[in-house]
C-alpha positions as CSV (number, residue, x, y, z in Angstrom):
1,X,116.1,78.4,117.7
2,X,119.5,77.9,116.2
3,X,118.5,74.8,114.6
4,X,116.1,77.6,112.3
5,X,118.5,80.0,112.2
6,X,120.7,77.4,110.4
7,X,118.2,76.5,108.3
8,X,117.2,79.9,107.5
9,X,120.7,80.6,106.5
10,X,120.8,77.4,104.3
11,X,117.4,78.6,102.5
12,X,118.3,82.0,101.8
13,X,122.1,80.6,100.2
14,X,119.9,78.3,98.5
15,X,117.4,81.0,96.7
16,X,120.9,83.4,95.9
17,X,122.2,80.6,94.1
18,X,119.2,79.9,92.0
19,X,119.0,84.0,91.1
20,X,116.0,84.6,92.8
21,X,115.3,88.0,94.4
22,X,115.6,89.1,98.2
23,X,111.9,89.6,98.1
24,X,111.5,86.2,97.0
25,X,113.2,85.0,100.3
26,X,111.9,87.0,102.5
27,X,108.2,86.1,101.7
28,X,109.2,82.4,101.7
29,X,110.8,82.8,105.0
30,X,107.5,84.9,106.1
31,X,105.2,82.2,105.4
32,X,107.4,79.4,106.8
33,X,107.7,81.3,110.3
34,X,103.5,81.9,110.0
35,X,103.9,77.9,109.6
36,X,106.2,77.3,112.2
37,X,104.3,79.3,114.6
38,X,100.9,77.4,113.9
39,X,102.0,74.3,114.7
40,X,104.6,75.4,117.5
């Protein structure tokens, strides 16, 4: 679980830096935990 917590953390630095919105993030990091979760 830390490895995605890192990688979580990298993502949403990532979408600051580009000026993109908090919604944008957390809709992106909705659909990539509904991913994660499908394939386990």
């Amino acid at each position: 679980m830390a490895d995605f917590e890192a990688l979580l953390y990298r993502f949403k630095r990532n979408i600051s830096i580009l000026g993109r919105s908090k919604s944008t993030f957390e809709n992106y990091a909705r659909h990539v935990d509904a991913i994660a979760l499908h394939y386990g």
